[in-house]
mmCIF file of the N, C-alpha and C atoms, coordinates in Angstrom:
data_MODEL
# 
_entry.id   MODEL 
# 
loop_
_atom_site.group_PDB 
_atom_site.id 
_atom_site.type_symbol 
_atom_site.label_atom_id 
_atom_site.label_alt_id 
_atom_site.label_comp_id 
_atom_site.label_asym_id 
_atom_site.label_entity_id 
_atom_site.label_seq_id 
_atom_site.pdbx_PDB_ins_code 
_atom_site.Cartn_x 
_atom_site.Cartn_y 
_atom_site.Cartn_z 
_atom_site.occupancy 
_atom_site.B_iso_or_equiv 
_atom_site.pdbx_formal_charge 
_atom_site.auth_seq_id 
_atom_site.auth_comp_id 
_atom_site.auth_asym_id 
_atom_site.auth_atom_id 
_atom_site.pdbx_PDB_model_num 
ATOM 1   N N  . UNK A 1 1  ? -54.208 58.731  11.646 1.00 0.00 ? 1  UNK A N  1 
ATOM 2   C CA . UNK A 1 1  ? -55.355 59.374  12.284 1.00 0.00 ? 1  UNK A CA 1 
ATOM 3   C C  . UNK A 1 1  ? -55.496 60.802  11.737 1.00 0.00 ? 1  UNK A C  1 
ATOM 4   N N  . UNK A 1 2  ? -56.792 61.189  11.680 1.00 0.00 ? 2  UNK A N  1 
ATOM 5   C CA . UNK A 1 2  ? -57.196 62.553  10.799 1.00 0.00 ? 2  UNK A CA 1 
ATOM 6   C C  . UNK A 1 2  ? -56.000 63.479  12.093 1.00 0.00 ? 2  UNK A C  1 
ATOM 7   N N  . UNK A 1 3  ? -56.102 64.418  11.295 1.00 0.00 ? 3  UNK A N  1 
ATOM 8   C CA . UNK A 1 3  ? -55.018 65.945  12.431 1.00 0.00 ? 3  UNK A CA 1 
ATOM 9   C C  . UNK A 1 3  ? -56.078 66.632  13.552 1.00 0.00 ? 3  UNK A C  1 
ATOM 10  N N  . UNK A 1 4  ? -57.402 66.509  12.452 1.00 0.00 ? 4  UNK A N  1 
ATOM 11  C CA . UNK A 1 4  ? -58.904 67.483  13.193 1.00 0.00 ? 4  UNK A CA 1 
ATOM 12  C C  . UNK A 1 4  ? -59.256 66.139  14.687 1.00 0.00 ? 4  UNK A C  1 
ATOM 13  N N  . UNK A 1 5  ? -59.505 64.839  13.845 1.00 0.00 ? 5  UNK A N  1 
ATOM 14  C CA . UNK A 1 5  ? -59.931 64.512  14.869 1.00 0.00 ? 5  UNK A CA 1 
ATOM 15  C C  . UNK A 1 5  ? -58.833 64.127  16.241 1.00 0.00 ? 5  UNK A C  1 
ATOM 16  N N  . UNK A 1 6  ? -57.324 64.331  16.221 1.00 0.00 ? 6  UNK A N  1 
ATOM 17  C CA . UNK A 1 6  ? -56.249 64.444  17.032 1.00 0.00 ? 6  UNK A CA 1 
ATOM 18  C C  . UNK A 1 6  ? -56.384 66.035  18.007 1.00 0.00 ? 6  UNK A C  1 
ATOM 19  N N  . UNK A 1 7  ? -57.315 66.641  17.265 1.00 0.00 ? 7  UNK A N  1 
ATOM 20  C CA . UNK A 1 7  ? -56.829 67.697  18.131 1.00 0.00 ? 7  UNK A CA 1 
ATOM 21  C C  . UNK A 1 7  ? -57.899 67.728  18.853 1.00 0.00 ? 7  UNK A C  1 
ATOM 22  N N  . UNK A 1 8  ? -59.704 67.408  18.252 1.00 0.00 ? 8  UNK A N  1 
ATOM 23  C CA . UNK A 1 8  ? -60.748 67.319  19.051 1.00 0.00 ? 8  UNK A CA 1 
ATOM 24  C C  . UNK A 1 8  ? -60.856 65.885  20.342 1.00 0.00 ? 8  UNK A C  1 
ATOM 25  N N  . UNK A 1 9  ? -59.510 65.434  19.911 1.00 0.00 ? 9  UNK A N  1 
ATOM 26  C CA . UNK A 1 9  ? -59.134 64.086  20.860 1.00 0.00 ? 9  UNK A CA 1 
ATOM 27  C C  . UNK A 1 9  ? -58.677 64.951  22.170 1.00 0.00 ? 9  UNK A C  1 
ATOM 28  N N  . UNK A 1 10 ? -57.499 65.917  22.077 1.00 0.00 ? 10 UNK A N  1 
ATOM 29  C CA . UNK A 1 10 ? -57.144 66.295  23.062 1.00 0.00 ? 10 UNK A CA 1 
ATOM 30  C C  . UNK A 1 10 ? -57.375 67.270  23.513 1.00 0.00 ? 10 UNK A C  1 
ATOM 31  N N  . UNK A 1 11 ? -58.481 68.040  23.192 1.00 0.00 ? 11 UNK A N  1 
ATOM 32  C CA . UNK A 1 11 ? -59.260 68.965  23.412 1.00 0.00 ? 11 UNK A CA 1 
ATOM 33  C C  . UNK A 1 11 ? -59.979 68.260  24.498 1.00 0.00 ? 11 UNK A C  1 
ATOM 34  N N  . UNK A 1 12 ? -60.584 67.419  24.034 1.00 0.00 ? 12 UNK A N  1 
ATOM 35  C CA . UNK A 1 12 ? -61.604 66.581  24.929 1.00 0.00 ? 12 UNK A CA 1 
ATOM 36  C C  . UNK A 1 12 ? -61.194 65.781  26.435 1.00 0.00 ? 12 UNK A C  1 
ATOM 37  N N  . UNK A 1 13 ? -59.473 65.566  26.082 1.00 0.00 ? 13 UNK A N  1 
ATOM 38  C CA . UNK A 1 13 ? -59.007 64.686  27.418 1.00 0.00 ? 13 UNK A CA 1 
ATOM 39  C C  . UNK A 1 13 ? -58.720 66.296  28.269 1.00 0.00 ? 13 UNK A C  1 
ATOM 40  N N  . UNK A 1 14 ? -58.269 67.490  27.517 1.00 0.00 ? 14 UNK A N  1 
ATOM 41  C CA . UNK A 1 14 ? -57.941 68.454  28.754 1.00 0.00 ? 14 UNK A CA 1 
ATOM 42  C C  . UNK A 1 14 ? -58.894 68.705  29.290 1.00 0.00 ? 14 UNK A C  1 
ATOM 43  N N  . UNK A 1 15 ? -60.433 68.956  28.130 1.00 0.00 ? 15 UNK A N  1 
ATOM 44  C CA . UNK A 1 15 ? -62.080 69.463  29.695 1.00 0.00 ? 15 UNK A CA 1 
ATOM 45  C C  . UNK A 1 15 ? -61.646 68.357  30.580 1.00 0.00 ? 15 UNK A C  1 
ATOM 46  N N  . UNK A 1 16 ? -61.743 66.657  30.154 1.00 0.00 ? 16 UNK A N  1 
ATOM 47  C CA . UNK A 1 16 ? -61.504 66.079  31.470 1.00 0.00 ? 16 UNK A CA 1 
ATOM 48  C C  . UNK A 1 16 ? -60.494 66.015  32.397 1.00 0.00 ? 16 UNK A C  1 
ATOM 49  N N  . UNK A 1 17 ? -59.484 66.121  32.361 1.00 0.00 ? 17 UNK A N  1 
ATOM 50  C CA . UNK A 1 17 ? -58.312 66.482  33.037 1.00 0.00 ? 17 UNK A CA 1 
ATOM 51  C C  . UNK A 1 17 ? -58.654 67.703  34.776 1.00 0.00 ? 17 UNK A C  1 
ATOM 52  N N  . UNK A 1 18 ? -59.598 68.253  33.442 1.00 0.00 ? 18 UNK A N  1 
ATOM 53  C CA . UNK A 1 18 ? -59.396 69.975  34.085 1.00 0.00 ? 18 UNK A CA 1 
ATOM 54  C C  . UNK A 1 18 ? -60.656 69.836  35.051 1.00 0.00 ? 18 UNK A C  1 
ATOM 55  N N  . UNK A 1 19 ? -61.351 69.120  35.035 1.00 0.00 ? 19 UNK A N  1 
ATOM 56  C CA . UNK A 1 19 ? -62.232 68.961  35.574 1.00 0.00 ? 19 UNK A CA 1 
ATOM 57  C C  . UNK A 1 19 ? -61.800 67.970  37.101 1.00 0.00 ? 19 UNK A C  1 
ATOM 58  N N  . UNK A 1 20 ? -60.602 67.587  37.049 1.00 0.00 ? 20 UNK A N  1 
ATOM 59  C CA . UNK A 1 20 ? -59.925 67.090  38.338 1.00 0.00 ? 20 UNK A CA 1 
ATOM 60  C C  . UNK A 1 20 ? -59.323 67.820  39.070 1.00 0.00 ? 20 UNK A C  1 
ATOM 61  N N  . UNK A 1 21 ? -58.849 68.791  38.829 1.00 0.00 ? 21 UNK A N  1 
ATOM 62  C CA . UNK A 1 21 ? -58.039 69.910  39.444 1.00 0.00 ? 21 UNK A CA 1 
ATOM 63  C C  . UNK A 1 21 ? -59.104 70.573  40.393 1.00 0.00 ? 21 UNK A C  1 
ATOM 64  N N  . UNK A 1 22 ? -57.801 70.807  41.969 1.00 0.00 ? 22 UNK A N  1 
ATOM 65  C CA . UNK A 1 22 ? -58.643 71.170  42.911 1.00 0.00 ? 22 UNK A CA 1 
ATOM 66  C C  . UNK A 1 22 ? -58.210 72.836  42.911 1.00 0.00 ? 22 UNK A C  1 
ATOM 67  N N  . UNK A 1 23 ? -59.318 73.564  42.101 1.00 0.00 ? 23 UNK A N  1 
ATOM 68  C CA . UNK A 1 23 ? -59.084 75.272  42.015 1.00 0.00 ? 23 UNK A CA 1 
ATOM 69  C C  . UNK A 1 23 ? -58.885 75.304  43.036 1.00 0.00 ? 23 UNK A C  1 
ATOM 70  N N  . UNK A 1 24 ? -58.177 77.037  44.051 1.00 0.00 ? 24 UNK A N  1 
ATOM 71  C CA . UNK A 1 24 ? -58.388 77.330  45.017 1.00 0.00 ? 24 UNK A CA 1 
ATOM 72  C C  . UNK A 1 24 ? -59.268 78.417  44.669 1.00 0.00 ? 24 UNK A C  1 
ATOM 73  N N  . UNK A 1 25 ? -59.873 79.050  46.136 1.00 0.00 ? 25 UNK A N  1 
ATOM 74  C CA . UNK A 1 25 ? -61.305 79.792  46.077 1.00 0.00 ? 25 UNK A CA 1 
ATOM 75  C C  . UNK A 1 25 ? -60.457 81.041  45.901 1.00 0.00 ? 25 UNK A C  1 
ATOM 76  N N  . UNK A 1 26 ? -61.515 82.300  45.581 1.00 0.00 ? 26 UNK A N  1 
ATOM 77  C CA . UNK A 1 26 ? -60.869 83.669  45.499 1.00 0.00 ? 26 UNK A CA 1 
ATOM 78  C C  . UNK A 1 26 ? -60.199 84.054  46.502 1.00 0.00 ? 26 UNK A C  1 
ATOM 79  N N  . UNK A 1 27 ? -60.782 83.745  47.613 1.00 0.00 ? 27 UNK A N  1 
ATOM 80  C CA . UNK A 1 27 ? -60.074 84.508  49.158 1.00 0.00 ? 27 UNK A CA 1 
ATOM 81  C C  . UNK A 1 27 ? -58.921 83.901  49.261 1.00 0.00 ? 27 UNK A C  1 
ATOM 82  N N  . UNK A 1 28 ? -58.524 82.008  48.801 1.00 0.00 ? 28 UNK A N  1 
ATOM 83  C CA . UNK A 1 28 ? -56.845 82.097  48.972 1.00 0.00 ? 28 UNK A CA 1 
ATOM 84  C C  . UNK A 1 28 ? -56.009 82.627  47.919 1.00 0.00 ? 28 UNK A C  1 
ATOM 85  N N  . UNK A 1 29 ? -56.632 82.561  46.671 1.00 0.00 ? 29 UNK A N  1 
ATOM 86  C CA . UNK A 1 29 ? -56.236 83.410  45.856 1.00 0.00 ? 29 UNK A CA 1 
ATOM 87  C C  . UNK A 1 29 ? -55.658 85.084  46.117 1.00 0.00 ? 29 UNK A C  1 
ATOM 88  N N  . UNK A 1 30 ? -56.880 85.708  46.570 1.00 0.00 ? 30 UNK A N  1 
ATOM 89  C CA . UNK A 1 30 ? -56.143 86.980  47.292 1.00 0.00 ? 30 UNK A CA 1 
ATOM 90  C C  . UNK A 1 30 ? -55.272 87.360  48.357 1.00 0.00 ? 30 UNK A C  1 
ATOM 91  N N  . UNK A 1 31 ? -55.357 86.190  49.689 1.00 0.00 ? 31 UNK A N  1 
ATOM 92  C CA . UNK A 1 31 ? -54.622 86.182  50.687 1.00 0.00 ? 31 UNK A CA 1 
ATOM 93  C C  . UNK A 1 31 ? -53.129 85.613  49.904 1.00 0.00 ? 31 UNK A C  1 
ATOM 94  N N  . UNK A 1 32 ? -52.659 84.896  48.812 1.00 0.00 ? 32 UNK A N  1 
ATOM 95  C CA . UNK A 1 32 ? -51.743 84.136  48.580 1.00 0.00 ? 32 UNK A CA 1 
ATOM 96  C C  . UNK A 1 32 ? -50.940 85.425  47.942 1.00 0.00 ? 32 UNK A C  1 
ATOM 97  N N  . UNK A 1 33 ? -51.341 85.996  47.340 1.00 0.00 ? 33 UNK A N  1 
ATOM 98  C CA . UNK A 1 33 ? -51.145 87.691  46.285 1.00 0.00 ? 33 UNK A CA 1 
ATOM 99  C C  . UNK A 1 33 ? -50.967 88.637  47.411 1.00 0.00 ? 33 UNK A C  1 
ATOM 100 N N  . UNK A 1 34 ? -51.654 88.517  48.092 1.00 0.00 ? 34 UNK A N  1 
ATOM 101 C CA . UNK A 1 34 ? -51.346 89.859  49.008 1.00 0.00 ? 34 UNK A CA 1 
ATOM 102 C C  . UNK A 1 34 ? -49.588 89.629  49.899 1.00 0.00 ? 34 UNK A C  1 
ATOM 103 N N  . UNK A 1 35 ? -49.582 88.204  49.821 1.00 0.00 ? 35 UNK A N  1 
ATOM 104 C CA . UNK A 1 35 ? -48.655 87.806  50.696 1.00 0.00 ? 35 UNK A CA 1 
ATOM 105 C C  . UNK A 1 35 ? -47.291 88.100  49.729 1.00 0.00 ? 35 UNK A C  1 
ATOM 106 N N  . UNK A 1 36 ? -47.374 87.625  48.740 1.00 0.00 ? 36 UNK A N  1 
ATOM 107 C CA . UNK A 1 36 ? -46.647 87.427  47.336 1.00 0.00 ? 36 UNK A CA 1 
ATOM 108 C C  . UNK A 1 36 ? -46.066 89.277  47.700 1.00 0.00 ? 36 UNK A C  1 
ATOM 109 N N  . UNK A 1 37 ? -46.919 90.174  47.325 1.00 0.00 ? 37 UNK A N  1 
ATOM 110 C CA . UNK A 1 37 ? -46.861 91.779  47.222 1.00 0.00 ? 37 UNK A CA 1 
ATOM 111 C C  . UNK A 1 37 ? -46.192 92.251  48.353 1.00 0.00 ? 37 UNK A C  1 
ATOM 112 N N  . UNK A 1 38 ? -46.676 91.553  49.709 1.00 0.00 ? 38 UNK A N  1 
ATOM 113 C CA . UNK A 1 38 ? -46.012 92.140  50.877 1.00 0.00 ? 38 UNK A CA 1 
ATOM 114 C C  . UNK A 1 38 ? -44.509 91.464  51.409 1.00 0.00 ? 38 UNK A C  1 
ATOM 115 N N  . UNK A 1 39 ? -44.436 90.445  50.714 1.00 0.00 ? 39 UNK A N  1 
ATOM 116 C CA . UNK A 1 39 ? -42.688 90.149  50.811 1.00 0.00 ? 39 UNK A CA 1 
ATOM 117 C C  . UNK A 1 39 ? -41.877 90.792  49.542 1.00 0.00 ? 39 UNK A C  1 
ATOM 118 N N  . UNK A 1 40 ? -42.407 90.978  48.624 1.00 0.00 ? 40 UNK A N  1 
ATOM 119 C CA . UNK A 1 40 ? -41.526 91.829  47.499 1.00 0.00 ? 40 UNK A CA 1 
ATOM 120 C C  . UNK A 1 40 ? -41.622 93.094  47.934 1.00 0.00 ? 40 UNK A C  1 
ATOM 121 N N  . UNK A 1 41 ? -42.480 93.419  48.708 1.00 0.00 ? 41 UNK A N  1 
ATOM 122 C CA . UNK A 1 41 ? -42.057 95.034  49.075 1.00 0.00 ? 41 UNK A CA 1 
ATOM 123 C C  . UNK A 1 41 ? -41.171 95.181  50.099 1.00 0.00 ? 41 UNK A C  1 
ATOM 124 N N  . UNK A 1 42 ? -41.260 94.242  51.115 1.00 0.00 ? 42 UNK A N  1 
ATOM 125 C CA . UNK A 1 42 ? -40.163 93.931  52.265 1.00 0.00 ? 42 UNK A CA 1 
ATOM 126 C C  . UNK A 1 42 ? -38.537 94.043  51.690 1.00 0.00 ? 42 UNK A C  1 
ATOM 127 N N  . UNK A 1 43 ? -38.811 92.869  50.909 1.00 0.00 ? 43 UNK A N  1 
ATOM 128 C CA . UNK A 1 43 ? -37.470 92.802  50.289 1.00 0.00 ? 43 UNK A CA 1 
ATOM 129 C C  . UNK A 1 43 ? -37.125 93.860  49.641 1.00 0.00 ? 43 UNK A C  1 
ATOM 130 N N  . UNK A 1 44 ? -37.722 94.560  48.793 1.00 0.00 ? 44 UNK A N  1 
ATOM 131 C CA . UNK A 1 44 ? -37.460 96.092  47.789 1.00 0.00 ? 44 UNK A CA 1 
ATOM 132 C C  . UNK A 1 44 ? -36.858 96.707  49.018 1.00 0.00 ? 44 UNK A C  1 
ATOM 133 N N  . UNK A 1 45 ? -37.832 97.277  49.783 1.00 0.00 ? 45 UNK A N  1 
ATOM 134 C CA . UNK A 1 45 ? -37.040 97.891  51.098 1.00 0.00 ? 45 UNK A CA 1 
ATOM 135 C C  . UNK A 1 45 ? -35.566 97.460  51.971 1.00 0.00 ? 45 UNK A C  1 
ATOM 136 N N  . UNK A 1 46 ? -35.706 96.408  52.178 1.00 0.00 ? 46 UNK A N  1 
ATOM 137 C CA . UNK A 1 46 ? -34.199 95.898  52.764 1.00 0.00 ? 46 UNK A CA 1 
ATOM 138 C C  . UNK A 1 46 ? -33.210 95.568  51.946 1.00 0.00 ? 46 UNK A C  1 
ATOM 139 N N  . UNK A 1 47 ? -33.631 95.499  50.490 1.00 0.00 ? 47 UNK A N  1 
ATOM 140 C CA . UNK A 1 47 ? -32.109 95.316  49.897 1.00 0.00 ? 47 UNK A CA 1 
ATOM 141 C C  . UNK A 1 47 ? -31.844 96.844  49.177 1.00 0.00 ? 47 UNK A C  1 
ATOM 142 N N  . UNK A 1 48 ? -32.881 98.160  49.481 1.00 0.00 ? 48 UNK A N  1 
ATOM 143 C CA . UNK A 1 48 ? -32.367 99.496  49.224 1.00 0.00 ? 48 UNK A CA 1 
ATOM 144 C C  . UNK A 1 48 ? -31.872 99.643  49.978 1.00 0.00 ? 48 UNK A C  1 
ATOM 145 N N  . UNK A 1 49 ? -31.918 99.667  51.535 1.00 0.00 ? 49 UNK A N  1 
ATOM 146 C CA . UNK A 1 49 ? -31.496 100.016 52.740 1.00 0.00 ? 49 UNK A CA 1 
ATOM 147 C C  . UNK A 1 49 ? -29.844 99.572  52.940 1.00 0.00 ? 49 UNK A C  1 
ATOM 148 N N  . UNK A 1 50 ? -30.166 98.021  52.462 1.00 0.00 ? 50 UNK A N  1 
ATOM 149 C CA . UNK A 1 50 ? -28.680 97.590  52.585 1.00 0.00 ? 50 UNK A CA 1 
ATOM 150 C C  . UNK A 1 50 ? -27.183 98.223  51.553 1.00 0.00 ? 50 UNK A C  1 
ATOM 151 N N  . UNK A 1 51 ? -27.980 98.545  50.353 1.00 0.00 ? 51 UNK A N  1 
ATOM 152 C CA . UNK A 1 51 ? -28.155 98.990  49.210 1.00 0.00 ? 51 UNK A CA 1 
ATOM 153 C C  . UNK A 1 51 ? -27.088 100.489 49.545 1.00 0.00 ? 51 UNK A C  1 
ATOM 154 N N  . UNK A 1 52 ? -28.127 101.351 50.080 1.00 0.00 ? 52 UNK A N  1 
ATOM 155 C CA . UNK A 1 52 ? -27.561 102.835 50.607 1.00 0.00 ? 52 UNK A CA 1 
ATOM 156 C C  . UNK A 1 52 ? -26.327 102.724 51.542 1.00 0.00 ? 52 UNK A C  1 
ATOM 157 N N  . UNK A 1 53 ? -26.552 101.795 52.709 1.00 0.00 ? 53 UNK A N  1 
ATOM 158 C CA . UNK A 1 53 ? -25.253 101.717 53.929 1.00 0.00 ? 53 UNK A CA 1 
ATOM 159 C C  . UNK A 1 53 ? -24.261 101.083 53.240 1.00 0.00 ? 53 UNK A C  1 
ATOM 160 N N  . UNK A 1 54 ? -23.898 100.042 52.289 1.00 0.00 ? 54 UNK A N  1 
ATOM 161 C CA . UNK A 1 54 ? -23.286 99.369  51.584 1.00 0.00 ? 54 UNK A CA 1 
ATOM 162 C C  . UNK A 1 54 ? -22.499 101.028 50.964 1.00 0.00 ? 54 UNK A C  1 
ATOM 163 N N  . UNK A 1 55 ? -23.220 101.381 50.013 1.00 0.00 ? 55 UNK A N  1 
ATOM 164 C CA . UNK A 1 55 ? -22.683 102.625 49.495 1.00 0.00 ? 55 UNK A CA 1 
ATOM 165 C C  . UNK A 1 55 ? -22.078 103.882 50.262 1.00 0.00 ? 55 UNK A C  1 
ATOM 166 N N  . UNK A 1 56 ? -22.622 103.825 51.123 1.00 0.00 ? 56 UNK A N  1 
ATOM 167 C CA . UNK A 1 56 ? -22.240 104.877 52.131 1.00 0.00 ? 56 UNK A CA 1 
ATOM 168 C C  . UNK A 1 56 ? -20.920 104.776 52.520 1.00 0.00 ? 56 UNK A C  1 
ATOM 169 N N  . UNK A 1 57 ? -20.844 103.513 52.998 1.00 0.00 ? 57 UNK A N  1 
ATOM 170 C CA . UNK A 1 57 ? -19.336 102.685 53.601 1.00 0.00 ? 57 UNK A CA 1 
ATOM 171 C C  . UNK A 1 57 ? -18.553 102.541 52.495 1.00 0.00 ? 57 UNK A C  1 
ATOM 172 N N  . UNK A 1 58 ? -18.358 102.448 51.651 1.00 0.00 ? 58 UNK A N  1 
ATOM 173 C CA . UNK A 1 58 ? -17.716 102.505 50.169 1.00 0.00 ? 58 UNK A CA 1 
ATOM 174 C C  . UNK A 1 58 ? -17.424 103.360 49.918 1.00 0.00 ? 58 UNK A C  1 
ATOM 175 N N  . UNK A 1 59 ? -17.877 104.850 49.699 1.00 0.00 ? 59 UNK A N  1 
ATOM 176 C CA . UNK A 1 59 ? -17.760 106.149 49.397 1.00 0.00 ? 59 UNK A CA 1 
ATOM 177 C C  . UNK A 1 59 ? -16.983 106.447 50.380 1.00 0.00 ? 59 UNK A C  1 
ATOM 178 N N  . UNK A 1 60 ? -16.621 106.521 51.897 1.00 0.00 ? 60 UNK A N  1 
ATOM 179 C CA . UNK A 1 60 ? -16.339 106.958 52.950 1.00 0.00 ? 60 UNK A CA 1 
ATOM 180 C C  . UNK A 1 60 ? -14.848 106.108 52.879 1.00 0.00 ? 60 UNK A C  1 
ATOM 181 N N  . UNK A 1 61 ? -14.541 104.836 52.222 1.00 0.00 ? 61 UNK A N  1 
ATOM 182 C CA . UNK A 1 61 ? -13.412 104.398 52.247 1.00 0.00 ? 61 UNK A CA 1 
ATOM 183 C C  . UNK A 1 61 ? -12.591 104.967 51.356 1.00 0.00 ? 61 UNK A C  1 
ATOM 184 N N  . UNK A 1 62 ? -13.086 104.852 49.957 1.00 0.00 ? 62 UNK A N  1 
ATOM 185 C CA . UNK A 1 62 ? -12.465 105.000 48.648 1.00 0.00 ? 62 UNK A CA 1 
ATOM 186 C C  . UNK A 1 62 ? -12.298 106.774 48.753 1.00 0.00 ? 62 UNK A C  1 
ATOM 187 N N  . UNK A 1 63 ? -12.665 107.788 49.479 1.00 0.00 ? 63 UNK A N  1 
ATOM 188 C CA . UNK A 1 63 ? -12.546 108.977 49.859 1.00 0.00 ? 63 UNK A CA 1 
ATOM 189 C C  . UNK A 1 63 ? -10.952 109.313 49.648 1.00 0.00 ? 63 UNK A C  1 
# 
């Protein structure tokens, strides 16, 4: 089989493919991101926190 017409073969099955896929809309898109942002900042925060007292208690032993 030609290489050109192998690739305009599967060029052609991904538009259809892609055309089955159920997108989600912008708003879960942004609610899903916002959520994504507000547990990585949670976590940034509680594993500095744990982070500092961890160190604190360490320094205060090894003294």
């Amino acid at each position: 089989m030609n290489p050109i017409k192998k690739i305009t073969n599967f060029i052609g099955e991904v538009k259809q493919e892609l055309t089955k896929v159920s997108w989600s809309t912008r708003e879960e898109v942004l609610g899903a991101t916002s959520v994504v942002i507000g547990v990585t900042v949670m976590m940034a925060v509680f594993i500095g926190v744990v982070d500092l007292f961890l160190s604190k208690i360490l320094s205060t032993i090894f003294r």
